[in-house]
N, C-alpha and C positions, 0 to 999 in steps of 0.2 A: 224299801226306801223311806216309807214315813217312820219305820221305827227307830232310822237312821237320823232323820231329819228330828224327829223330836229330842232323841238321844243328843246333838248339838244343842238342838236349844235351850237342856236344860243344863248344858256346861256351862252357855252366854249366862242364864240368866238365876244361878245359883252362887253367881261370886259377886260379893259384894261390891266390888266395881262397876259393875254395872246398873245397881240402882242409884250409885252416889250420883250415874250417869246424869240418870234419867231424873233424880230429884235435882242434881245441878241445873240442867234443861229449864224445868217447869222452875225454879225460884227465877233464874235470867228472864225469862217470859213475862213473871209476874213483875219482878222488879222495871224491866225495861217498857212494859207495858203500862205502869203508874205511872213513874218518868214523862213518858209521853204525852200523857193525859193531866196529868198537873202542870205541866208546858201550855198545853194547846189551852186548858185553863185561862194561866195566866197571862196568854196573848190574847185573851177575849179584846176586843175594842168595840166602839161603838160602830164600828163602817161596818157596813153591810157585806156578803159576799158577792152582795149584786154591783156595787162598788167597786172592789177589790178587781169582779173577773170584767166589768168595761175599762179600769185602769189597763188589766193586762191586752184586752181589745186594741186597745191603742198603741202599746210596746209591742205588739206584733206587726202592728201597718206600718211603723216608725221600722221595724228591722227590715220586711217587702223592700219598701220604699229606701232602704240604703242600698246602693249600686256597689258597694263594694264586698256585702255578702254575698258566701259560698252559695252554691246551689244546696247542700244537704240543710244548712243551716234556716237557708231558706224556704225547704221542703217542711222541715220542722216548725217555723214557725207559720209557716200556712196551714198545718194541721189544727197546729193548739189553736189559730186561729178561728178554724171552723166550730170549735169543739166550744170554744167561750161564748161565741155567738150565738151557738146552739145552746147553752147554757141559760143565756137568756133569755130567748125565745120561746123555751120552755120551762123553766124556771126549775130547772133541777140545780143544785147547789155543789161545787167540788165536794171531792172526799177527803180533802182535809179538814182536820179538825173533827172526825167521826170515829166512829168507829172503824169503819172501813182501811182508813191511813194506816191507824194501829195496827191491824192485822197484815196489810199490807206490810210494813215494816218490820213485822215478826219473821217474816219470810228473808231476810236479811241472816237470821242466826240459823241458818239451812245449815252452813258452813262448821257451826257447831255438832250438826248430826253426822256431818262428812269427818269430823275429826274423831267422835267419837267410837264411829263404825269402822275407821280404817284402823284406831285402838287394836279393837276386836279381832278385827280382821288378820292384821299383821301377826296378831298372838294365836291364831286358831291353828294354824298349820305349823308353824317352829317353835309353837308351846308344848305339842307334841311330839318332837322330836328333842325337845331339850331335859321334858321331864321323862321320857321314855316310854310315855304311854300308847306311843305309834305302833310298839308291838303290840298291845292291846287291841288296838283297831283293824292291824292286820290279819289277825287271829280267826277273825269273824268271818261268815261266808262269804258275806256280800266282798265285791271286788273295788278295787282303789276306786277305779270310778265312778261309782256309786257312793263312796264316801268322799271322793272331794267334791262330788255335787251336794253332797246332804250338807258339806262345813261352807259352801258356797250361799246355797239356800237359807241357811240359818244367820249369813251373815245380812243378805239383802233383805229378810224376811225383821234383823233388829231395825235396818235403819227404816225402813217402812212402818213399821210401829213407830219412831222417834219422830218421823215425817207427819204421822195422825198426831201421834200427841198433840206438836206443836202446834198445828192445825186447830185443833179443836181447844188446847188450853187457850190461846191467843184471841181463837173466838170470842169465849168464854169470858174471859177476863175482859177484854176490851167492850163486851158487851153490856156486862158489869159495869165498870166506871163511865158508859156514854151510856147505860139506861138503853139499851138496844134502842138507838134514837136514829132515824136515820137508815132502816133497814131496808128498804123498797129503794134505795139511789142507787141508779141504773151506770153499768162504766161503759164510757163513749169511747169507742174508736172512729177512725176517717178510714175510708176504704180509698181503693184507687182512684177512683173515681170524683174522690173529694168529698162523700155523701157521710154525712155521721150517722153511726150507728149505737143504739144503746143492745146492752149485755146486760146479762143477770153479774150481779158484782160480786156474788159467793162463788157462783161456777168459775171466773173469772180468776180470783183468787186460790181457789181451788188447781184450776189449771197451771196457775204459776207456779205454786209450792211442789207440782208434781212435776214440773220442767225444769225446776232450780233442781229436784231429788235426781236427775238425770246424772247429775255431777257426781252426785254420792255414788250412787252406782259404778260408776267410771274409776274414781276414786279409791274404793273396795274392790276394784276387781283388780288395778294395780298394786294396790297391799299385798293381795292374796296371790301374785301371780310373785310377787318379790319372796311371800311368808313362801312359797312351795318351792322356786328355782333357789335360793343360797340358803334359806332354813334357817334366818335370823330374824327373831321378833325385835330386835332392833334398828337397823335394816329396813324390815317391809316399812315400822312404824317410822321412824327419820324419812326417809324417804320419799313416802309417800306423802307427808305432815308437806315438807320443807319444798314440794312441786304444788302444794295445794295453794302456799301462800307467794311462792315466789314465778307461781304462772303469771299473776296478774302483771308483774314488773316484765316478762319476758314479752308477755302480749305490745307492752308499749317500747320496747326496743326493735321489736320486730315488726312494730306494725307498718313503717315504709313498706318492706317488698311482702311482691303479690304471693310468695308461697308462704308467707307467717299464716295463710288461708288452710292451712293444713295440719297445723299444728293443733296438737288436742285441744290445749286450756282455748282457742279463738272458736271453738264447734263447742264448749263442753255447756257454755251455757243456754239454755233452749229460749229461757226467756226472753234475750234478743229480740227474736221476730212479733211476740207480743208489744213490744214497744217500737217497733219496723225501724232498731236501730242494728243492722248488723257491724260486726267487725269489722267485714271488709266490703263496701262494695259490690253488687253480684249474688254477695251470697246469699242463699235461699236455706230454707230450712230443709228442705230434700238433702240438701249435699251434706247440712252438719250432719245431719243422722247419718247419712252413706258414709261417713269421714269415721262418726263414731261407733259405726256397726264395724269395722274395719280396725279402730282401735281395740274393740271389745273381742273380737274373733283372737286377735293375736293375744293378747292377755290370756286370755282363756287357752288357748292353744299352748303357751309355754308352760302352762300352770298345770295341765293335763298330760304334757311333755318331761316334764322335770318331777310330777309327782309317782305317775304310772310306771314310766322307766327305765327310772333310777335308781338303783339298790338302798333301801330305806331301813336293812335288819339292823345296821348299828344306831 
């Protein structure tokens, strides 16, 4: 199996596509990462942040205080509430304008690793069937199942590398143009209970990029279940591309009724509950996972179905 699993990886990463990949990746980082920080720059003013977060102090007792606000609206701005307050209380400073933002916002081009990986993906299994080297594959002892887990493995194993990179280039860079200034500010959340609490803000960050990678995963395993059941690298790639970007519009068509709760793209993204905003009402992080262990098993299962026993010799 590992001599399997390596023998893919050096398909991914022997074709020149794949570094234009990853060199693409890292210049968007760096560019969008300048960007950023020549911005945050040039909005220096003289107000304080201590300024700034008792203005927003008062736009949240102004929102409480309006009878005509929702309750969720409301819930929200009772949090930030706690959290400004606490803000000055102890005088830690938002993460805007730090370095922290920056990298947080890197985390935004997750999407780019999801595009790139379902690339891969879609091409792993109907690139061998189209240039014919599936007989190749089959020749060897080992049995289909072992190789579509090895083409499986090599695909989740690029986007996981694309997922550090951007992690640690973002760092990196970001920490560079803010002079790692600002390292030790702590990120606050409100628990149920109303109480703020401070987080270490790399683990924090760390955890998002690994909950947003959730979707790649998901994403690649439907390429790959597309690239195995009709054997078109055009196909898994369309397909999969054109539900990555047209979930988000389906989320807001659907979001009136209560079963748009079950549809992939409203569970796919994990970070949700990091920011206690779910899709729908109810929902908990238990159920996305159980919703998306559940997508995951059937993806896998027709991929497993269509590649194992199906007559593959032409």
């Amino acid at each position: 199996m590992v001599n399997l699993i390596a023998n893919e990886n050096m398909k991914v990463y022997r074709r020149y596509r794949t570094w234009v990949m990853i060199g693409g990746m890292i210049a968007i980082v760096i560019i969008a990462s300048i960007f950023d920080w020549y911005y945050d720059r040039k909005d220096l003013t003289e107000t304080t942040w201590q300024t700034e977060v008792t203005a927003d102090v008062a736009h949240y007792e102004k929102m409480l205080a309006d009878p005509n606000m929702g309750e969720d609206s409301k819930d929200w701005a009772r949090d930030e509430l706690a959290i400004s307050k606490y803000r000055l209380a102890h005088d830690i400073a938002p993460e805007d304008g730090t370095m922290w933002s920056g990298i947080n916002g890197a985390a935004d081009l997750i999407v780019l690793i999801t595009l790139f990986t379902v690339i891969i993906a879609g091409d792993s299994l109907a690139g061998e069937f189209s240039t014919g080297t599936i007989k190749l594959l089959l020749i060897r002892p080992a049995n289909r199942l072992k190789i579509l887990i090895a083409k499986y493995a090599s695909m989740i194993m690029f986007g996981l590398l694309l997922l550090i990179i951007l992690f640690l280039i973002s760092l990196l860079v970001n920490g560079i143009l803010y002079q790692f200034d600002s390292t030790g500010l702590p990120y606050l959340t409100v628990d149920s209970h109303g109480i703020v609490k401070e987080h270490n803000m790399f683990g924090h960050l760390w955890q998002t990029y690994l909950l947003n990678g959730v979707s790649t995963i998901m994403f690649v395993t439907l390429a790959f279940m597309i690239s195995s059941a009709f054997r078109s690298s055009a196909m898994a790639i369309g397909f999969s591309i054109f539900l990555l970007f047209a979930g988000v519009l389906m989320l807001e068509i659907f979001h009136p009724y209560e079963w748009s709760k079950y549809l992939l793209f409203a569970n796919i993204d994990l970070s949700q509950y990091l920011d206690g905003q779910p899709y729908q009402e109810g929902m908990t992080l238990g159920f996305s996972i159980a919703v998306l262990a559940g997508y995951y098993i059937v993806f896998n299962l027709v991929a497993w179905l269509a590649f194992t026993k199906r007559d593959v010799a032409a």
